[in-house]
Every structure is written in structure tokens, then in C-alpha cells.
N, C-alpha and C positions, 0 to 999 in steps of 0.2 A: 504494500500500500504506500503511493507517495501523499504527500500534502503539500501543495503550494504555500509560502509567505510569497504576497504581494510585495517585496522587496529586497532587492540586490542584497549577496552574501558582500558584497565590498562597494561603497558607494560611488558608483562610475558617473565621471565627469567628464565634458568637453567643454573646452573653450571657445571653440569654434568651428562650422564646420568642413571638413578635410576629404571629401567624397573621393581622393585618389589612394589616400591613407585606408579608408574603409574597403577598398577594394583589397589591400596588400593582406590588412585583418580578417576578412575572409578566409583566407589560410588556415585560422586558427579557430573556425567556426565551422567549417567543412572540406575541412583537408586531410590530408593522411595522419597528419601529426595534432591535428586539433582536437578540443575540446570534445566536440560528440563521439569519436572515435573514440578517447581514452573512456568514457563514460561508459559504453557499449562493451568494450574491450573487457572492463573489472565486472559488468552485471553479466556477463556471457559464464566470463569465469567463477562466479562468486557459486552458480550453480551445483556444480561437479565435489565444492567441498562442502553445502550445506548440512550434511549428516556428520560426516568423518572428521572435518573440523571445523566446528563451528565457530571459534575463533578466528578461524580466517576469513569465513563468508563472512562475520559480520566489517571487518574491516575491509573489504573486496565490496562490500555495498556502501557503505559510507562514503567513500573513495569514489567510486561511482557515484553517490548520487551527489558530491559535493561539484565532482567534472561536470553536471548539469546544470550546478548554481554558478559554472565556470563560462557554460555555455551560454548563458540567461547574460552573464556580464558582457560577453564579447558580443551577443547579438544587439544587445541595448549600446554600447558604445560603437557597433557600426552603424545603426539609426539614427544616434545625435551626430554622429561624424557626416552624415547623407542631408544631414539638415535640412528645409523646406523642400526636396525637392520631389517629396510624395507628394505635396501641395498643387506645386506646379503640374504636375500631371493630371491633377485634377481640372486644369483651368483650360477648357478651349475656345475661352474669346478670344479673337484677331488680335487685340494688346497685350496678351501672357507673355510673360515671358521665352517661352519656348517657339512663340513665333517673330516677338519682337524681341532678341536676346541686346539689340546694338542699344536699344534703350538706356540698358544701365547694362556696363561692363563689370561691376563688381557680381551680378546674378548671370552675363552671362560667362565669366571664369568658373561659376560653381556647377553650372550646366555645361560647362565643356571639360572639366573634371570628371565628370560623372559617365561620359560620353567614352573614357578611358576604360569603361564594364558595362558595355551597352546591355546584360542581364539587369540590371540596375533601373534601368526606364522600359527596356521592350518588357521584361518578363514581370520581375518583379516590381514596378513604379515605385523605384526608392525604398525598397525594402531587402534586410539580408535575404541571401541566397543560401540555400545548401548545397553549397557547390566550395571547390578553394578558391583561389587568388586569379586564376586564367579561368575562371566557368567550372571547371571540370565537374560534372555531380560526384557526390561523397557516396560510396563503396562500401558495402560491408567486408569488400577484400581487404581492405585494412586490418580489420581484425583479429588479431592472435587471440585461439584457446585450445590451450592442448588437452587439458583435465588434468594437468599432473601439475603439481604443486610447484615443485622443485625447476617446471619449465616454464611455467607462467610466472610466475613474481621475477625471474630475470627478465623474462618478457618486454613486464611492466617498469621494471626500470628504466632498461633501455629506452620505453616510451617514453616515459619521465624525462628522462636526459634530451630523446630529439627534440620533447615539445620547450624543453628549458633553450634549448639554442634555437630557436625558431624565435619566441618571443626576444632572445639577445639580437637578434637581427635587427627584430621588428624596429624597435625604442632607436635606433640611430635615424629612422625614417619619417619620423615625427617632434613638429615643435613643440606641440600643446605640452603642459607642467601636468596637466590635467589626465591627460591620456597615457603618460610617462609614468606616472601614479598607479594606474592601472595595470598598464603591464608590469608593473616591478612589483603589485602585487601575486599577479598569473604566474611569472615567473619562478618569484618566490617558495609557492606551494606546490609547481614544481619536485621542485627537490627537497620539500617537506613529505610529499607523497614516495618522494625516490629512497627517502631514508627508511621509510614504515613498511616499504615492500622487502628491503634490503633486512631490517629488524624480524620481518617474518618468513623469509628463507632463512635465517640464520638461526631461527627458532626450531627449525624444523629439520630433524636427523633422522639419517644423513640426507644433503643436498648436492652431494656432489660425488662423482660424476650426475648427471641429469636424468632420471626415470631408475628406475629397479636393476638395470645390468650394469657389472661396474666396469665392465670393457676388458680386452683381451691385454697383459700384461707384455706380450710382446708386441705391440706395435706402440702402447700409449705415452711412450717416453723417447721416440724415435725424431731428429728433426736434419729434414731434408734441406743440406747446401740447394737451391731449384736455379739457381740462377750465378750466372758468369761474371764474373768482372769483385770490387772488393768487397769482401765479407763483414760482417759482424757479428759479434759474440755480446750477447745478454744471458737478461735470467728469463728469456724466451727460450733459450738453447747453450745456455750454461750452468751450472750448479744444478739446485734439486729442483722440481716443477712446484709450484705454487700448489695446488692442491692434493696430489696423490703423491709429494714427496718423492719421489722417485729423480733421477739421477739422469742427464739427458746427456742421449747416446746423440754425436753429432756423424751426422752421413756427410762426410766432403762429398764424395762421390755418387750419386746415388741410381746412374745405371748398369756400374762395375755393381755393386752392393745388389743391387734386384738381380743380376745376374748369377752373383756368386750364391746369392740364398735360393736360389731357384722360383723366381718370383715371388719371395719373401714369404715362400711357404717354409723354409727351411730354417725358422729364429729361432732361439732361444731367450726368455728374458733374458734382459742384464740391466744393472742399477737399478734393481727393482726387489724390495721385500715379497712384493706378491708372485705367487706359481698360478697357472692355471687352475689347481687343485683347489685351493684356498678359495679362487673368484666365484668359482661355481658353488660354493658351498654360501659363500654371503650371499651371491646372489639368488639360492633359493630362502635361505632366510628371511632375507630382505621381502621378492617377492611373498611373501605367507604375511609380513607383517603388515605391507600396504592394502594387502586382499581384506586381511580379517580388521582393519580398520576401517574397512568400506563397508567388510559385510556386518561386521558386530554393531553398526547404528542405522540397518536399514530392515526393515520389518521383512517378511516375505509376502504382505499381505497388509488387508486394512490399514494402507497409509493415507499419511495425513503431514502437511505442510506447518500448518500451526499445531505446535507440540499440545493446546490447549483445548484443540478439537480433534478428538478421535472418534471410530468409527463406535457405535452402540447397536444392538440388536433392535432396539424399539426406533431408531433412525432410522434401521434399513428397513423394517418394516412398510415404510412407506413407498416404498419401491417396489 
């Protein structure tokens, strides 16, 4: 169940209005990396963990419904940015200004602004668009949901981060104090959302490798020289691997090496505590604990969405 307040999670202001500006903020109202997108993205996912953990749906919906009081600001700050010009479309006497623009040069700059997103007057007469920055209509291909926990909150980060550098663009493209305000507060929460996804994969054991299999211990510490000319050595392909600790074997060579291994069917780990032995054995582990966390909170029968309405005999009777 949602409930609307008739007013903005953060009080969006313009100064004046910027109808070239509101086209670019479109981006961030129906574009890959905006706001409706992230909003759809957490309620898609919030689904898969309702039973299993409900600590994370309810953060997966909050998150979500907060990207919609994100979307509600961005839509309301490209309509004062469009300023009168749903007005004007209204107006078809011979003196409007959209017939007589030479009248006053200051209405017809803001009419010829606008003329820069001709969806702006043909489709929608001064109104956002769900579409991004060039038209494009907004996609549910955007969308990441895997169901698995461990792959959707990196997911979600990651979205987090594109849409934080999307609004870092926006703000050099605008003079308003007002509108600069705004996205520094978009921004912002951002990567208040980036931290609370990052807090709840880090909650959740194990995360890493991503899904139930922990991967085959001879290829997962392997890093191919791929390319000619001068090299580099990091902790991408030196020392131990950030997450499974392991020891990184570096290939100079790496079509002498597939050859000599017989198309790297022929390895053995190395720098690695894990055997093949070991992997399969966490790995069925693991898969049995993910299983009976799904299955030990889901009924086989008479379910029920709110925990506070279940099914009754004299209910069904009605039926």
C-alpha cells in the first residue's frame, strides 16, 4: 500500500525558468540511470526476499519508495524549469506568443529553448516526458533483478554510483542556487543509498564469490598478460586477491600456457588454500542453507502476504 503527502521529500526550487536545463534533467526522470528506474529496480527486487529476509525487503522498499519521492522532485523541478510554456500552448489567438514570438524577445528565447525537445510542445505541451535527455522512452531493460541477494545489492550500488555521477555532470550545466540545491541534494542520497546496500551485503554471509558456487580453484587466481607493449603489476595481479585471498599466478605468456596445459584442461591449483575437494563440499553446504532459508518461511499452502491475515476455514467457506 502506498500513500501520497501532497509535498516534496526536499523543497525544490527554481529561480527561473531554464527549459534547455529541463531537457538535460530528463535524464534523470526517465533515463537508464534515473530516478524511476532505480525505484522499479529495489520494488522488483524487494520481492524474491520478502519471506527469507525480511530485513532486506523492508529496506529494498523504502529505498524504493523514497527513488519515487526522488522522482516526484525531479518531475516538479523540470515543470518550474518549462515555466509558462504549458500556458502558451494553451493560447491560439493571432497575438500568442507562439505566433507572435518577435513581440517580446525575452518569451521568444524561452520558446526557442524549448524548441531544443520538440516532445516538450508536440507531445507533451510543456510537460515532463518519460523518456531521457534525446526522447528516448524509458525501458524496463534497464532493470537488474537477479533474486539472489549477494547479486542484486552490488547491483544496486553500482546504480547508486552511475546515478551519483550523472547528477555530478548535471550541476556544472546550471546557474540557478536554487536548482544546484537540489541536485546536491539527489546526489547526496545517492550514496546514502550506496552505503545501506553496501551495509546489507556485508550483513549477509557469505557474499562473495556471487550466488551458491564458489568457483573452480584452478582458474580463479589466474591473470592473463592479453596485450603487447609495457606491462603493469598491481594488487589486480600481484600479491593475494582481495576477496578469496589466494595468490595471483601471473601468465606472461598466455598462448604458450593454453598450449602447454592443453587448453587449460590440464591445471592444477596453485597459490591457493582451496582443492577442488573442499569447493564442492561448501558448495553443497552453502547451496542447502540458501534452499532451507527460502523454504523454512514459505508455507506450502494457504499463503498470505500480510502476516496478519491468514487463511481461516469459515473464510473459505465463502467460496
Amino acid at each position: 500500500m502506498f500513500y501520497h503527502i501532497k509535498e516534496l521529500q526536499f523543497d525544490a526550487r527554481v529561480s527561473h525558468p531554464d527549459p534547455r536545463f529541463a531537457q538535460l534533467l530528463l535524464e534523470q526522470f526517465g533515463g537508464a540511470n534515473g530516478e524511476l528506474s532505480a525505484s522499479m529496480q529495489y520494488f522488483l527486487q524487494a520481492f524474491a526476499c520478502r519471506a527469507p529476509y525480511p530485513d532486506k525487503y523492508d529496506m529494498l522498499m523504502d529505498i524504493a519508495t523514497e527513488e519515487l519521492c526522488h522522482l516526484e522532485i525531479v518531475g516538479a523541478t523540470i515543470q518550474m524549469l518549462l515555466g509558462r510554456i504549458n500556458g502558451y500552448m494553451k493560447d491560439i489567438d493571432e497575438d500568442c506568443v507562439l505566433t507572435q514570438m518577435s513581440n517580446n524577445t525575452a518569451k521568444e528565447e524561452l520558446i526557442h529553448q524549448a524548441l531544443n525537445n520538440p516532445q516538450f510542445l508536440v507531445i507533451s505541451q510543456g510537460s515532463p516526458t518519460l523518456s531521457n535527455s534525446v526522447g528516448v522512452p524509458w525501458s524496463s531493460a534497464y532493470i537488474s533483478g537477479n533474486g539472489d541477494l549477494t547479486v542484486d545489492l552490488q547491483s544496486d550500488m553500482a546504480a547508486e554510483s552511475r546515478a551519483k555521477i550523472v547528477y555530478e555532470s548535471l550541476i556544472p550545466f546550471t546557474d540557478d542556487p536554487e536548482v544546484k540545491r537540489t541536485l546536491d541534494f539527489l546526489m547526496t542520497r545517492e550514496v546514502t543509498h550506496f552505503q545501506q546496500f553496501q551495509a546489507a551485503l556485508e550483513s549477509f554471509e557469505p557474499h562473495f564469490p556471487p550466488g551458491i558456487f564458489e568457483t573452480n580453484p584452478k582458474y580463479s587466481n589466474l591473470y592473463f598478460n592479453m596485450s603487447e607493449g609495457e606491462n603493469y603489476r598491481g594488487r589486480w595481479n600481484k600479491g593475494r586477491s582481495a576477496k578469496l585471498m589466494e595468490e595471483w599466478q601471473y601468465v606472461e605468456y598466455p598462448r604458450e600456457y593454453m598450449r602447454e596445459t592443453n587448453g587449460m584442461r590440464d591445471i592444477k591449483p596453485e597459490g591457493t588454500m582451496r582443492t577442488i575437494k573442499s569447493v564442492k563440499e561448501r558448495d553443497k553446504k552453502l547451496a542447502h542453507k540458501r534452499s532451507n532459508e527460502i523454504l523454512d518461511t514459505i508455507p506450502e499452502r494457504d499463503m498470505a502476504w500480510n502476516k496478519a491475515e491468514r487463511y481461516h476455514e469459515r473464510e473459505l467457506a465463502d467460496y
